[in-house]
C-alpha positions as CSV (number, residue, x, y, z in Angstrom):
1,X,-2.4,-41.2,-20.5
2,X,0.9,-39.4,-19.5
3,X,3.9,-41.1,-19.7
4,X,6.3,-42.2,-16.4
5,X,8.6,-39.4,-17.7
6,X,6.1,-37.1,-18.2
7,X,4.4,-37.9,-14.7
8,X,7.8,-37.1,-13.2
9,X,8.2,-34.2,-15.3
10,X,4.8,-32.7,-13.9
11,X,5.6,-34.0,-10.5
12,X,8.6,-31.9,-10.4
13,X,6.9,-28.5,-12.2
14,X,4.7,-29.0,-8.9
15,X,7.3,-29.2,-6.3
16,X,8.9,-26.1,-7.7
17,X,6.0,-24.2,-7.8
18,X,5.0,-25.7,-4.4
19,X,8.5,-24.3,-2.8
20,X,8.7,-21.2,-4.8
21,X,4.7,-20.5,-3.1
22,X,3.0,-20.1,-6.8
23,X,-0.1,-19.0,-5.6
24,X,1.5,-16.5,-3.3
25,X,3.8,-14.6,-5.3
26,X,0.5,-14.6,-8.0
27,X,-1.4,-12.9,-5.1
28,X,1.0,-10.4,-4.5
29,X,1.2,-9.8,-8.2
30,X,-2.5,-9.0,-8.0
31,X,-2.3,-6.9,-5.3
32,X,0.1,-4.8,-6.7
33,X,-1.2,-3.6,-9.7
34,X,-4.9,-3.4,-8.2
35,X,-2.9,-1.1,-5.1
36,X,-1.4,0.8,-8.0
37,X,-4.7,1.7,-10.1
38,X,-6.9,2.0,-7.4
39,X,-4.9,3.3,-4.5
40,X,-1.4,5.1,-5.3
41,X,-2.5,6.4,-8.9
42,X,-6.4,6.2,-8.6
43,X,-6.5,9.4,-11.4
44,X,-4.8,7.4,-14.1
45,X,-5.9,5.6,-17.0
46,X,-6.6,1.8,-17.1
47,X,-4.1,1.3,-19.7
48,X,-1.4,3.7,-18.2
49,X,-0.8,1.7,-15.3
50,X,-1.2,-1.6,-17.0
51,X,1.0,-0.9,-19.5
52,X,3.4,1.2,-17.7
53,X,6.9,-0.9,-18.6
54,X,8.7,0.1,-15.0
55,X,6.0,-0.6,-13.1
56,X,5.7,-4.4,-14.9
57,X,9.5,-4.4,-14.4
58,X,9.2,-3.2,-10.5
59,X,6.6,-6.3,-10.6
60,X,8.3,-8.3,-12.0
61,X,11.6,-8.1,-10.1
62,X,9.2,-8.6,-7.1
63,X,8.0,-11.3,-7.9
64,X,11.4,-12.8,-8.5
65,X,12.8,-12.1,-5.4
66,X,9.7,-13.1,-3.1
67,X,10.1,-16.9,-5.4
68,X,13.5,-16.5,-4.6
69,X,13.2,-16.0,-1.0
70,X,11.0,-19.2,-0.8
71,X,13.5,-20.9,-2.0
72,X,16.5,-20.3,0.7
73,X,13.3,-20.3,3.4
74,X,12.9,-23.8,2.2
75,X,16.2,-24.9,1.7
76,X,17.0,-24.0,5.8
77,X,13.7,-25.3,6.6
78,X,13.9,-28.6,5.4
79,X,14.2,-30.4,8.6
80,X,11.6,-28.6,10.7
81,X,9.5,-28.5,7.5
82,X,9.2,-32.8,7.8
83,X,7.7,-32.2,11.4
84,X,5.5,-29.4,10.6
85,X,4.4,-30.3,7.0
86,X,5.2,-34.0,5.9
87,X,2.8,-33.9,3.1
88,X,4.3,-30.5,1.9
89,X,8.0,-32.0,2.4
90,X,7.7,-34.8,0.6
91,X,6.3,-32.9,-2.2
92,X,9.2,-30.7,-2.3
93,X,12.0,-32.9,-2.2
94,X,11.3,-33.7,-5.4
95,X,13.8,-31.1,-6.0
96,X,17.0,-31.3,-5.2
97,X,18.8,-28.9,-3.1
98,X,21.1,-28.4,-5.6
99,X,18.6,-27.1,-8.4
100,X,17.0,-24.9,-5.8
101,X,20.1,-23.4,-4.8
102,X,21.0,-22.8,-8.8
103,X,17.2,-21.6,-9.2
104,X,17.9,-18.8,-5.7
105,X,20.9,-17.5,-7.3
106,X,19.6,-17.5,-11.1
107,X,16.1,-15.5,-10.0
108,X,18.2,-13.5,-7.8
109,X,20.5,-12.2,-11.2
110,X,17.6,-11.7,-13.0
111,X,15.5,-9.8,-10.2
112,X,18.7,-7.3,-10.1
113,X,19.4,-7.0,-14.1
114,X,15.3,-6.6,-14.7
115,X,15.8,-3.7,-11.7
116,X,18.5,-2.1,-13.8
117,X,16.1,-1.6,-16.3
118,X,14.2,1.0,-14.2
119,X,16.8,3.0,-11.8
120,X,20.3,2.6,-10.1
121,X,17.9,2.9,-7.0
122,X,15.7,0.0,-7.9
123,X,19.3,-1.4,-8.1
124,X,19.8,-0.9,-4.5
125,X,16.2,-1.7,-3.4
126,X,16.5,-5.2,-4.7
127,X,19.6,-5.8,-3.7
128,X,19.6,-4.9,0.2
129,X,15.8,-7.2,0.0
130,X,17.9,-10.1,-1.5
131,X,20.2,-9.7,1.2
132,X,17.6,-9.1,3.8
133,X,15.4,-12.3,3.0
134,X,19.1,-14.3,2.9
135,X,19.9,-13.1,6.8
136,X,16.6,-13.1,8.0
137,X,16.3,-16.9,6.8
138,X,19.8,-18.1,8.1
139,X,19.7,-15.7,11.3
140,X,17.3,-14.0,12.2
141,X,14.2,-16.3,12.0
142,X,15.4,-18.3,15.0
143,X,15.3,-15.0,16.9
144,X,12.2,-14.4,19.3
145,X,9.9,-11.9,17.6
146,X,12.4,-10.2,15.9
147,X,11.8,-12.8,13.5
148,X,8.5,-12.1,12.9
149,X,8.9,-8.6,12.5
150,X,11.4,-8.5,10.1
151,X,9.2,-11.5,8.0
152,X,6.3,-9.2,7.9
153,X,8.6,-6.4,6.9
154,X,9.9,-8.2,4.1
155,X,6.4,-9.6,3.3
156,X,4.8,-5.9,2.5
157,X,9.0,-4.4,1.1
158,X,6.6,-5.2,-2.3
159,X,4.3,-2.8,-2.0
160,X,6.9,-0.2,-0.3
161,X,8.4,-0.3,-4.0
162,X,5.7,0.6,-6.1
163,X,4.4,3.2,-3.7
164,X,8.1,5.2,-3.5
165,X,7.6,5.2,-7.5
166,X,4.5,6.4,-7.8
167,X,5.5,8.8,-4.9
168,X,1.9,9.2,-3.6
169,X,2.5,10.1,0.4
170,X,-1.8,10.0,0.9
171,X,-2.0,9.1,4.6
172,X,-4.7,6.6,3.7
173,X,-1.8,4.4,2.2
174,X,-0.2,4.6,5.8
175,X,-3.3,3.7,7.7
176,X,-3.9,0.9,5.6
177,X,-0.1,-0.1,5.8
178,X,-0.7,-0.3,9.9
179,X,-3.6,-2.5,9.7
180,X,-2.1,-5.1,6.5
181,X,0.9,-5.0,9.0
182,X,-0.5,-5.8,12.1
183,X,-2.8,-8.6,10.9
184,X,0.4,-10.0,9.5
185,X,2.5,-10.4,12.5
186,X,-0.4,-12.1,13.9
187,X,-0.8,-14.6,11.2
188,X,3.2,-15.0,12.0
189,X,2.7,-15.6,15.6
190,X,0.0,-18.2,15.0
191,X,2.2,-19.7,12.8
192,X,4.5,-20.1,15.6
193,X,2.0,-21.9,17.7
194,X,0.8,-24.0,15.1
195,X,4.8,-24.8,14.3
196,X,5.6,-25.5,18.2
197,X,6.8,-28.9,16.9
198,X,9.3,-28.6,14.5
199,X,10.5,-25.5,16.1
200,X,11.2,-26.9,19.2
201,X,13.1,-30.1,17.6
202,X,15.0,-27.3,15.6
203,X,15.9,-24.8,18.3
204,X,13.9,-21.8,17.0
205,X,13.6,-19.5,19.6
206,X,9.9,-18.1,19.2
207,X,7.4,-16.7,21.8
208,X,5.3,-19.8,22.4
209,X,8.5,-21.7,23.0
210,X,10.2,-19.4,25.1
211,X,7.4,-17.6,27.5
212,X,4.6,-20.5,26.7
213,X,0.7,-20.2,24.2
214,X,-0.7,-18.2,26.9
215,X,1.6,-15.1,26.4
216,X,1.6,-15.9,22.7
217,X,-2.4,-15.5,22.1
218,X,-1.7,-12.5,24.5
219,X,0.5,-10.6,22.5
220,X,-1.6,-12.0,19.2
221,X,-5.3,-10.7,20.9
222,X,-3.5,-7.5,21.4
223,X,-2.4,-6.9,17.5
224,X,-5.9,-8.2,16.5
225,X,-7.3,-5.7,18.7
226,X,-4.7,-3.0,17.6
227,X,-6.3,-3.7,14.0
228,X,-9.4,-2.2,14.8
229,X,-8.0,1.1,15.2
230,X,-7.1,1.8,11.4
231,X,-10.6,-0.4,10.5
232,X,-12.3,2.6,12.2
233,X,-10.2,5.0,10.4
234,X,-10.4,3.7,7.2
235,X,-14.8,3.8,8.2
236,X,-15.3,6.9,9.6
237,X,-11.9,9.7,8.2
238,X,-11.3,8.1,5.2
239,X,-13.0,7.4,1.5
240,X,-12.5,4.1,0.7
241,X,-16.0,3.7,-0.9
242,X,-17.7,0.0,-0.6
243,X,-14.9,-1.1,1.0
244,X,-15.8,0.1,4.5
245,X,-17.8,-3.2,4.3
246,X,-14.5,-5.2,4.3
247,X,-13.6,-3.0,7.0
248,X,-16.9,-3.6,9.2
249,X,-16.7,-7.7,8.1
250,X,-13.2,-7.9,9.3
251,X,-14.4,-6.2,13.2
252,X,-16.8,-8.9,13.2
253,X,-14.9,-11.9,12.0
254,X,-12.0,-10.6,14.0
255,X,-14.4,-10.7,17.1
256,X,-14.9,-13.9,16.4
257,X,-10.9,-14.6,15.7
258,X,-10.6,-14.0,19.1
259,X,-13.2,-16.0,21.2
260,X,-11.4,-19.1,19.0
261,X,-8.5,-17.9,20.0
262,X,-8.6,-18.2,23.5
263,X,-10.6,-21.7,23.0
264,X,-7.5,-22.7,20.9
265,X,-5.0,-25.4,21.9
266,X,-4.5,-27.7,19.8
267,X,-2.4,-27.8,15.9
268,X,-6.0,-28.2,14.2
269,X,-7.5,-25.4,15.8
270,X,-4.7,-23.2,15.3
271,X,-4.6,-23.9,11.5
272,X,-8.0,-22.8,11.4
273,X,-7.1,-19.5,12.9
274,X,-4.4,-19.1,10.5
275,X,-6.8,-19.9,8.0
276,X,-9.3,-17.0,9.4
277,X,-6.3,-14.6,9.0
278,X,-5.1,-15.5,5.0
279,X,-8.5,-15.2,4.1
280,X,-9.4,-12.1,5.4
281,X,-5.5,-10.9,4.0
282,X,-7.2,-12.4,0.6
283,X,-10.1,-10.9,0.7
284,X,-8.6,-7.5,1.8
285,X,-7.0,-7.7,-1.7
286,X,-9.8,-8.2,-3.9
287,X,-11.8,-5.6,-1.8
288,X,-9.9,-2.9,-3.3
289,X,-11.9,-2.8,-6.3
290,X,-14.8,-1.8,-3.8
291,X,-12.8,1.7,-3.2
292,X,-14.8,3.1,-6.6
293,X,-16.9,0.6,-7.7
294,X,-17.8,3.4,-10.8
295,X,-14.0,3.9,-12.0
296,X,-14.3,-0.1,-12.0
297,X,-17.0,-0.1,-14.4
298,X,-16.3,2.1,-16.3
299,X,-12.9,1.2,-16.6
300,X,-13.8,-1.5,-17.7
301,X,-16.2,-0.7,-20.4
302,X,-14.5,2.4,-21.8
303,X,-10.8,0.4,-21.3
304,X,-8.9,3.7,-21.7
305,X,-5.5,3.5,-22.8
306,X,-4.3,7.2,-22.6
């Protein structure tokens, strides 16, 4: 049995990784390096990209920055965050302010020395997104829509990164870009409806708030809709192998996505259509392994290093 300390030492491991979003900066881990061998440098080696040291470090600086930027989110959040999520709150309060605000600055430092590492430019890249996520959580998240899309900008900078160094300009990567994009802002949008509370009791200015849910699933059943466009794209002009079937499952599920929209109204339902929306972002990530499904086998079984 664990010891009271010990209890309270695991209870705070939890908190941080619950404020730092663990499991999301793990899935955009994933989704870079499966982006990078199967996507932007589809003709290398397993073992190149793997073991390529400035893509780890590009990764890894990433990854430091996104924790980091969970951090100040949270840290301004805090009050609308005991409306909207008690449960979550509580957990994260575990940790105080003060070590969250030495954690920001510490993963910060070692996002831009890690950088240095790999370019003067990677310098400058991490350093205006460290800036960016700071004004966007003290500014401009309380501004209508642009909010929104500057967080879905900042949510996909990531990937921006790792495809200006491996410097492949395929217009596939675009078209996919446009539809990871707009499915984001959606997700954001219905979080603003499922957030109305704690917004409202916070003065964040967002679309439900300001012009009412009915404009609000509007504008969301039009970037659903706008989705389709590169899903038909990536089907019918492009070779993305197996995964057209992601392509073809999201049309349908995204059919569906809206018929619950529209019957949507209260926080439950619209939890479930955020839900719809991170799993189909989830899915999306694992379902680039479907672009070759051969280069993944045998990949796998030859497990070339040069």
């Amino acid at each position: 049995m664990l010891s009271r300390k010990n209890k309270l030492l695991l209870l705070k491991v939890l908190s941080l990784f619950s404020v730092v979003r663990g499991y999301n900066v793990l899935m955009i881990v994933i989704a870079q390096y499966l982006a990078s061998i199967f996507i932007l440098s589809p003709k290398g080696s397993l073992g190149k990209v793997l073991f390529d040291l400035n893509l780890f470090l590009i990764v890894l600086a990433s990854s430091m920055v996104i924790a980091s930027g969970y951090i100040i989110n949270n840290f301004y959040d805090a009050e609308k965050d005991l409306i909207n999520k008690p449960r979550k709150s509580m957990l994260d309060r575990l940790v105080s302010q003060r070590f969250k605000l030495t954690a920001y600055f510490l993963l910060n430092f070692l996002a831009v020395f890690t950088a240095s590492y790999v370019s003067f430019r990677a310098v400058l890249f991490f350093s205006a997104y460290i800036f960016g996520i700071w004004f966007y959580s003290h500014k401009l998240k309380k501004v209508v829509f642009v909010g929104n899309f500057v967080s879905v900008t900042l949510a996909i900078a990531p990937f921006f990164a790792v495809f200006v160094y491996y410097k492949n300009f395929d217009p596939v990567i675009f078209v996919h870009a446009i539809f990871l994009f707009c499915l984001m802002l959606a997700r954001e949008m219905i979080k603003d409806l499922e957030n109305m509370a704690g917004d409202l009791a916070q003065n964040y200015k967002t679309i439900p708030i300001i012009y009412g849910p009915t404009l609000s699933k509007v504008g969301i059943a039009i970037l659903i809709l706008l989705t389709w466009v590169p899903s038909w794209l990536l089907i019918k002009k492009f070779e993305v192998g197996a995964m057209d079937y992601y392509f073809k499952g999201c049309v349908l599920l995204l059919g569906l996505f809206l018929f619950l929209l529209w019957r949507s109204k209260t926080k439950k339902d619209y939890v479930w259509l955020h839900n719809i929306l991170k799993l189909i972002i989830i899915v999306g990530v694992f379902s680039i392994l479907l672009i070759d499904v051969d280069l993944v086998i045998n990949r796998l079984l030859l497990w070339k290093i040069v």
